[in-house]
N, C-alpha and C positions, 0 to 999 in steps of 0.2 A: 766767813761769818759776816764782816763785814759788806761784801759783796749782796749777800741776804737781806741784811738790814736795809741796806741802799732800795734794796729791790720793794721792800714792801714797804717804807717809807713812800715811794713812787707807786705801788698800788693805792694804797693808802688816800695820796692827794689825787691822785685820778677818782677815786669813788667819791671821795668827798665833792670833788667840782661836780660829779655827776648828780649827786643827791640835792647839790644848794646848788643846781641848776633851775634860772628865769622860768619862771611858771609851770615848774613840777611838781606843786603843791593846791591841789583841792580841797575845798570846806564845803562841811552841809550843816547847815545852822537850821534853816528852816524853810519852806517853800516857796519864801521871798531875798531866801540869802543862801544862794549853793553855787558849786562851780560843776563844770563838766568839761572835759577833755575833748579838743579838736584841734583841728589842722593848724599849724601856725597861719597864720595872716598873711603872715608873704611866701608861703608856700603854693606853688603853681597846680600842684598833685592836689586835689580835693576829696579826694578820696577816704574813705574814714579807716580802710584796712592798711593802705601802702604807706598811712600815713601816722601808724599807731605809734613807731618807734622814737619820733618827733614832735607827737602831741603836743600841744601846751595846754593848761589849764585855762578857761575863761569863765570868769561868775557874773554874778547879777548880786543886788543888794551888797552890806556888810559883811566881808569873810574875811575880816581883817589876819585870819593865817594863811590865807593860801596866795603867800607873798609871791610879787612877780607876775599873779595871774594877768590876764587879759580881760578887759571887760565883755559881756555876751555882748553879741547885735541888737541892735532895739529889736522887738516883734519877733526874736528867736524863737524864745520859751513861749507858748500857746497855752500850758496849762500845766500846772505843780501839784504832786500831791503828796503831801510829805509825811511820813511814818516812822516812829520811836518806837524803840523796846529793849527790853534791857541789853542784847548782844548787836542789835544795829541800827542805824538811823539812814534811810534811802527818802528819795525824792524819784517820781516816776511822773511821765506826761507825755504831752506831743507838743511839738516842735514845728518852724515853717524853714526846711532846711534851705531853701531860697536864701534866705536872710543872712546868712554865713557862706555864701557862695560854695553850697555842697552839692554834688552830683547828686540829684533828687531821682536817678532810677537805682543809685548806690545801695547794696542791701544792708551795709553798713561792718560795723568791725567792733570790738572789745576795748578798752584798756584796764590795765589792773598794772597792781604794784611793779610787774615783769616788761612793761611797755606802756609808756615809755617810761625805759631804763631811772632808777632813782625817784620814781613818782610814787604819793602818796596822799593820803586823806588826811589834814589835819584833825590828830586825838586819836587818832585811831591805826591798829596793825597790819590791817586789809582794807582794799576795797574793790570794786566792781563797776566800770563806765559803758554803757552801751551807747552808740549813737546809728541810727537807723535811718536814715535820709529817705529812702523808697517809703518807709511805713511812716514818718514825721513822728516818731514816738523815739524816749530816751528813756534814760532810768540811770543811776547809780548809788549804789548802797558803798556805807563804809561801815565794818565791824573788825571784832578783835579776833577772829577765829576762822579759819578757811571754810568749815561750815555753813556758816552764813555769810558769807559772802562767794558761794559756787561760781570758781573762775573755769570752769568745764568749759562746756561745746558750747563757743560765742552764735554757731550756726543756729540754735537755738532759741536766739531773739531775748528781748527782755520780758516777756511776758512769760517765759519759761523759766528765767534764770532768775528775773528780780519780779518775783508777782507783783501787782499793786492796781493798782485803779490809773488806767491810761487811757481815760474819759477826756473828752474837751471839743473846743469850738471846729476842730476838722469831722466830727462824728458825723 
């Protein structure tokens, strides 16, 4: 019995360090204040798939919950367009993946609640991060129901998974 205890006591802090793990925490406030998930900074691998499990969080503007994040690169974000409704709130655009030192022929990769491990959207039960380096377009939605936020076939791009208006200055 004891032995058990010990043992999930030690699960226990192992998940907890994973969840209030430095920049596992993204905010989408508004089209001037959201985060998106990418590569750490000092990670060599630029990659947006090999690099899902390690993401960290980086925002722009006010997200004063999504503690630990990293701030985006100046000239990252190209163009925001942010959408409310009662089950979800997403931010969709294009991007100059230059700017964060991303493989620009990368066709890019997913993050959701599963990767990386203990990450989440602050306020919210789910969410949804694309980042697309070959297409300079992003997207991430955070909602309360796996419904609205379809973590399906990342192959699928964001314009299938998180519709929205991914209009801007690369057109």
């Amino acid at each position: 019995m004891l032995i058990k205890f010990a043992s999930a006591l030690v699960t226990l802090s192992a998940i907890a360090s994973v969840v209030s793990a430095k920049g596992q925490v993204a905010q989408v406030v508004d089209a001037m204040n959201f985060c998106v998930f990418l590569p750490p900074t000092d990670s060599s691998d630029r990659l947006i798939g090999t690099t899902a499990w390690m993401a960290n969080s980086f925002c722009m503007g006010e997200t004063p919950e999504a503690t630990g994040a990293e701030i985006l690169p100046e000239e990252f974000i190209r163009s925001a367009h942010y959408v409310e409704t009662d089950t979800y709130v997403q931010v969709t655009g294009q991007m100059n993946a230059t700017k964060a030192n991303l493989v620009t022929n990368d066709q890019g990769g997913q993050h959701d609640n599963k990767a990386p491990l203990g990450s989440s959207c602050a306020g919210w039960s789910h969410y949804i991060n694309l980042i697309e380096p070959a297409l300079n377009t992003y997207c991430i939605r955070c909602c309360n129901d796996e419904t609205s936020c379809n973590q399906g076939s990342p192959e699928k791009g964001c314009s299938q998974l998180i519709p929205g208006d991914y209009s801007g200055p690369n057109d």
